[in-house]
C-alpha positions as CSV (number, residue, x, y, z in Angstrom):
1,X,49.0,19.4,60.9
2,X,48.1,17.8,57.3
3,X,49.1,14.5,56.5
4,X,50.0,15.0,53.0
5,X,51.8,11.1,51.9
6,X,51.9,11.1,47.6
7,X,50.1,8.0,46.0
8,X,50.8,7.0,42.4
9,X,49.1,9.2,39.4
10,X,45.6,7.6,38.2
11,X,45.5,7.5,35.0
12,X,43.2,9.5,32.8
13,X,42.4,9.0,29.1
14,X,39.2,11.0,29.5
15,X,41.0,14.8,29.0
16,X,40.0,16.5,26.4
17,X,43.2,18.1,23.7
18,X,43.9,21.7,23.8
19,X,43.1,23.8,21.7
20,X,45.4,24.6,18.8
21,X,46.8,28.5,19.1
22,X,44.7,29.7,16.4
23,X,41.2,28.3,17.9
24,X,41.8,30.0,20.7
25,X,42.3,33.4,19.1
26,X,39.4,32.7,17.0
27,X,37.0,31.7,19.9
28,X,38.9,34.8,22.1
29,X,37.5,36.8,18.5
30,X,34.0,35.4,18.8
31,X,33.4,36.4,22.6
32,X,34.8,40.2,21.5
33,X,31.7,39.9,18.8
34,X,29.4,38.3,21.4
35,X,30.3,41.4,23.7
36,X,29.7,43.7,21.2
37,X,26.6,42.6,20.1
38,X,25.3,42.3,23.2
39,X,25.7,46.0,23.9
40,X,24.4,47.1,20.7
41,X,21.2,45.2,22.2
42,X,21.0,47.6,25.0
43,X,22.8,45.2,27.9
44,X,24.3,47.8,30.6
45,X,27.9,47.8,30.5
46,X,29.8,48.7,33.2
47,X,30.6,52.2,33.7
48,X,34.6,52.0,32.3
49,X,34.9,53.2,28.9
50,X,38.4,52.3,28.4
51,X,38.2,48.3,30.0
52,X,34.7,47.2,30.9
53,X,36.3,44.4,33.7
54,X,37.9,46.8,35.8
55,X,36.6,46.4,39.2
56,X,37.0,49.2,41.9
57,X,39.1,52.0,42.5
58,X,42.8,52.1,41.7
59,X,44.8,49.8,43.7
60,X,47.8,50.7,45.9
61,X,49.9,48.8,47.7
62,X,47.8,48.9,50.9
63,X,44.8,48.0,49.0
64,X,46.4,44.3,47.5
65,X,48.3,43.7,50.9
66,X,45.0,44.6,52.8
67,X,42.4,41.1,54.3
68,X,39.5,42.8,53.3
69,X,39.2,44.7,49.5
70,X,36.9,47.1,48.4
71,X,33.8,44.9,47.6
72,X,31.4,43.7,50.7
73,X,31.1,40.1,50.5
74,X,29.2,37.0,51.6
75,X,28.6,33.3,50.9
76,X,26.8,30.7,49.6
77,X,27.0,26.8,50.6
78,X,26.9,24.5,48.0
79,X,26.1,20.6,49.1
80,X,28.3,17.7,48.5
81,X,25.2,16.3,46.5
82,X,26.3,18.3,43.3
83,X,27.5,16.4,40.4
84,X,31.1,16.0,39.8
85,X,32.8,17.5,42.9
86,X,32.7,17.6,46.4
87,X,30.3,20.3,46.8
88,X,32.1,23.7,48.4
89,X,31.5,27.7,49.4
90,X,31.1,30.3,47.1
91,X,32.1,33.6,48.4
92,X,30.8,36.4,46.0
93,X,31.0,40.3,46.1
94,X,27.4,41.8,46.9
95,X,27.2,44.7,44.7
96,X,26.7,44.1,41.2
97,X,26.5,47.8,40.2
98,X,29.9,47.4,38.3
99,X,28.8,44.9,36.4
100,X,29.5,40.7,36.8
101,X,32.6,39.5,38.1
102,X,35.1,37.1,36.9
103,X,35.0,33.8,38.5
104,X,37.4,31.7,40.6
105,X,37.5,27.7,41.1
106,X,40.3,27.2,44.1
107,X,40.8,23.3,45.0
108,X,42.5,21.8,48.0
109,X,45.6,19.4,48.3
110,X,45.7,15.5,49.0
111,X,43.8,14.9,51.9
112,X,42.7,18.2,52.9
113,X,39.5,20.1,52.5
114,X,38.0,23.0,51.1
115,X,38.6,24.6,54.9
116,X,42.2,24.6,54.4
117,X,41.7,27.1,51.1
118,X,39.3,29.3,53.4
119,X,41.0,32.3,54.0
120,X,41.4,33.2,50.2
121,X,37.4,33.2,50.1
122,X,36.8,36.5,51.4
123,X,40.1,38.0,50.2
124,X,39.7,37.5,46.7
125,X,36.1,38.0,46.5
126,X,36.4,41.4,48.3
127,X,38.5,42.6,45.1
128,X,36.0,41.7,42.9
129,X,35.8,38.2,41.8
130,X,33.6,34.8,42.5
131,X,35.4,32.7,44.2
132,X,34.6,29.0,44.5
133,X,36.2,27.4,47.0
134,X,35.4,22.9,46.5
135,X,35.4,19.9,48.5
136,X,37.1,17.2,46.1
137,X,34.9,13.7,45.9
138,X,37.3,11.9,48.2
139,X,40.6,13.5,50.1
140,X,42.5,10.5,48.1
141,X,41.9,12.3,44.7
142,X,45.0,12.5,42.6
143,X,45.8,15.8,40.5
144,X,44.0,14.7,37.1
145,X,40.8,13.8,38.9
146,X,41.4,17.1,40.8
147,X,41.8,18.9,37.5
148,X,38.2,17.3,36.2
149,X,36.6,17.9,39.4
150,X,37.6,21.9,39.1
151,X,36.1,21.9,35.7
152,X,33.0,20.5,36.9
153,X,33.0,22.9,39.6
154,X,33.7,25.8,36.5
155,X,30.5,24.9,34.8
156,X,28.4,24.6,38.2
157,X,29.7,27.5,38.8
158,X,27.9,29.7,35.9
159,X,25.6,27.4,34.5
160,X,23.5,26.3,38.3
161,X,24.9,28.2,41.1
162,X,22.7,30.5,43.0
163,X,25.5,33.3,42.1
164,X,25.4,32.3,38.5
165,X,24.2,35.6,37.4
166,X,27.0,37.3,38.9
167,X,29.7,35.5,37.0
168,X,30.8,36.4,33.5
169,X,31.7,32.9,32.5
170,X,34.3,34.4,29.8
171,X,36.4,35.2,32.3
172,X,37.2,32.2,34.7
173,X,40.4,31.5,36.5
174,X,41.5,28.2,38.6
175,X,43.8,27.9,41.7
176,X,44.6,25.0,43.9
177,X,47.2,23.7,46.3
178,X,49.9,20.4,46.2
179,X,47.8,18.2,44.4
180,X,45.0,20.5,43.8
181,X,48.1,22.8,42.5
182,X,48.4,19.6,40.0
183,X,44.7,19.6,38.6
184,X,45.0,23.4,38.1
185,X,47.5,23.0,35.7
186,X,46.0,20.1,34.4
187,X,42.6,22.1,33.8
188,X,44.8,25.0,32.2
189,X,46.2,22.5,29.7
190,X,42.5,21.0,29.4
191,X,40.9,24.5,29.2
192,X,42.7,26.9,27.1
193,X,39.8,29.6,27.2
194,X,40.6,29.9,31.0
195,X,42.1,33.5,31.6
196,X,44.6,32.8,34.4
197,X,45.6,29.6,36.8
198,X,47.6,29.7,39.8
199,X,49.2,26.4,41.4
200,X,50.2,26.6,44.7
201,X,53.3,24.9,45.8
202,X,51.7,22.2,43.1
203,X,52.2,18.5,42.7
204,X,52.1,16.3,39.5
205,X,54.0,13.4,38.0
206,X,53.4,15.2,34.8
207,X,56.6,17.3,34.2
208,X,56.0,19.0,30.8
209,X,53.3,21.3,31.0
210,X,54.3,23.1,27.5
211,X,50.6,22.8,26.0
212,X,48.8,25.1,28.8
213,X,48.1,28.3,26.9
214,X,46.4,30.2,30.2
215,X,48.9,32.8,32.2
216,X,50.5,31.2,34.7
217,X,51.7,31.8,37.8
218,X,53.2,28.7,40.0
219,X,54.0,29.9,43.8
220,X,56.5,27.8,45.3
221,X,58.0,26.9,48.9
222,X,61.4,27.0,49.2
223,X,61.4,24.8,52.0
224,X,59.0,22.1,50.9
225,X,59.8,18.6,51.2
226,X,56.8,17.3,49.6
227,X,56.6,18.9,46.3
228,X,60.4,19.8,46.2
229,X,60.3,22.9,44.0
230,X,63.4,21.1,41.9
231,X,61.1,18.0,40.9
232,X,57.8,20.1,40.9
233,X,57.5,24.2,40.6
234,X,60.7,25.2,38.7
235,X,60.4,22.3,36.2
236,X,56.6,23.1,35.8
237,X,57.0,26.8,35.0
238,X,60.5,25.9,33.0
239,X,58.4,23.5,30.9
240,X,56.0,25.9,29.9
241,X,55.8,27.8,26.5
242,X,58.5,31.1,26.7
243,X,55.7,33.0,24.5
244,X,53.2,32.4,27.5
245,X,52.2,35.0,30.2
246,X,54.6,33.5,32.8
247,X,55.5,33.9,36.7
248,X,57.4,31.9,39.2
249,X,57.7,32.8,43.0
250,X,59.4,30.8,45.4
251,X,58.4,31.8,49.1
252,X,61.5,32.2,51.4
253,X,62.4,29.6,53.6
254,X,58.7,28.6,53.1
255,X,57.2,25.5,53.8
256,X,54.9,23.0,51.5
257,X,51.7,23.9,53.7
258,X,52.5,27.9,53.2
259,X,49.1,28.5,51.2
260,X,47.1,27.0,54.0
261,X,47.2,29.8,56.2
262,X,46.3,33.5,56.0
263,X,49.6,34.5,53.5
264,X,50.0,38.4,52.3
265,X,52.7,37.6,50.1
266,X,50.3,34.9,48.2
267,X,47.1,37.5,48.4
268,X,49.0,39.9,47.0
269,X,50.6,38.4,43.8
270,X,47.4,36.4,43.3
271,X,45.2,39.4,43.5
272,X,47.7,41.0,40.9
273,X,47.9,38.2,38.6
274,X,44.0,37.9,38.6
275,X,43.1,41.5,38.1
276,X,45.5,41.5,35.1
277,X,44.7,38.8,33.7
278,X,40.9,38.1,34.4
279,X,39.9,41.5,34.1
280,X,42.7,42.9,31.5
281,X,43.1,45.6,34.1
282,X,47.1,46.9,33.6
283,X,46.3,49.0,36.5
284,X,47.4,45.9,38.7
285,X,50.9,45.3,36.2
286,X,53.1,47.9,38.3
287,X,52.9,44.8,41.0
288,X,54.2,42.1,38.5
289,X,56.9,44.4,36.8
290,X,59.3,44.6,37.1
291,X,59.9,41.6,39.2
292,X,60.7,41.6,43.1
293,X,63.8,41.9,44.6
294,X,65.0,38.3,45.5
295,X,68.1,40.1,48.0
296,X,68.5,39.1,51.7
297,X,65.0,40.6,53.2
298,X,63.3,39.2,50.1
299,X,60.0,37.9,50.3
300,X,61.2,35.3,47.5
301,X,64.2,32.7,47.3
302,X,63.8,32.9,43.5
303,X,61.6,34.7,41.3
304,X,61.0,34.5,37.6
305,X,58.7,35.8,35.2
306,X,57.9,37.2,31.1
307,X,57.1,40.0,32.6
308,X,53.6,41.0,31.5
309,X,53.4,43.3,28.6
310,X,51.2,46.2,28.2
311,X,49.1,45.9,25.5
């Protein structure tokens, strides 16, 4: 079992500010016009005429519940040597016929390693994304040096990787557990262009998290005596603007180590919030709304969310 014992915050004056509203929609404007323009030039789109991102068939419940999606999968090791980060897997759909994939940067907790994140690899990638999941520098890093190491691992990820040409680096996404949970929402706030982040039962001594402009969806353990959901997940997702895309889940009777082993409950609304969110697709909505039943054979102690809206 994980040792998992909280050391103080390091402090970091080296993040970058976020983007105001209105730069975002205005670089959000500028990739539209890249996209076009690139298709004008006689790039091959992908062959959906009403959303280009969608990736495979039409899900069903069996299909985001299932281990394996509809994508054929492998991996790629990427040393400890890189710059930034603690080196990782990349795990990466092998057809490409559809078109590139969005990409996924998932970090571990305090003193735990990329292994303990493993089981999402092949899960998410088989649904169509790149997923990256890192080693941090040391197991000691705290959640703003986590946040910085999962940018790093961002920009490796489309700039040098040997998948890099499978990755449509407009459309990247973060994810990370306890106090890799932390430096998710830390490289939301950093990184406005992201398209989605999901911290998992996430740590941070940082309470007001009402600058992140990226959709967010914070998992929580009802159970968890490290990252207490009443000093962590609730006031995280409470903090956080009421205009933003939004969700809130808190695992029943669910422990703080919950996202370290093989969890439907987690595949399932991560899958969800990706596909909508990553890849536009509202195919993947009729999973996020309206909200679960939080009764007696819940899945969820608690469960909040905006509700996406169709656009």
């Amino acid at each position: 079992m994980l040792t998992h014992s909280i050391s103080p915050e390091e402090t970091d004056g080296g993040r970058r500010t976020p983007l105001s509203r209105m730069s975002r929609l205005a670089a959000r404007v500028g990739v539209t016009l890249s996209l076009a323009a690139g298709l004008t030039a006689g790039v091959t789109a992908p062959a959906h005429a009403s959303n280009p991102y969608e990736r495979g068939p039409a899900p069903t419940e069996s299909s985001v519940t299932a281990v394996r999606g509809y994508f054929d999968t492998d991996t790629d090791t990427v040393s400890s040597l890189v710059s930034g980060f603690g080196g990782g897997t990349i795990y990466y759909p092998t057809d490409t016929s559809e078109g590139t994939f969005g990409g996924v940067v998932i970090a571990p907790g305090y003193t735990a390693s990329q292994s303990s994140m493993a089981w999402m690899g092949h899960r998410i990638a088989s649904q169509g994304f790149v997923v990256f999941t890192i080693d941090t520098i040391t197991r000691y890093d705290q959640p703003d040096s986590r946040g910085r190491q999962i940018e790093a691992a961002l920009d490796y990820l489309v700039e040098d990787s040997d998948v890099a040409d499978r990755v449509d680096g407009n459309r990247l996404a973060v994810m990370g557990h306890s106090m890799g949970g932390g430096g998710t929402l830390a490289a939301a706030e950093n990184r406005p262009e992201l398209r989605a982040a999901i911290p998992l039962t996430p740590w941070h001594l940082q309470k007001n998290w009402s600058d992140v402009e990226v959709p967010t969806m914070i998992i929580g353990a009802e159970n968890d005596t490290v990252a207490s959901v009443r000093t962590h997940s609730i006031p995280f997702y409470e903090s956080l603007d009421e205009d933003l895309e939004r969700a809130y889940l808190e695992l029943d009777g669910a422990s703080h180590f919950a996202p370290n082993i093989s969890n439907t409950v987690i595949a399932k609304y991560s899958i969800s919030w990706l596909k909508r969110f990553v890849d536009e697709d509202e195919r993947y909505e009729q999973f996020l709304c309206p909200p679960p039943d939080t009764g007696l054979f819940s899945d969820f102690s608690d469960y909040r969310d905006s509700c996406p809206h169709t656009t």
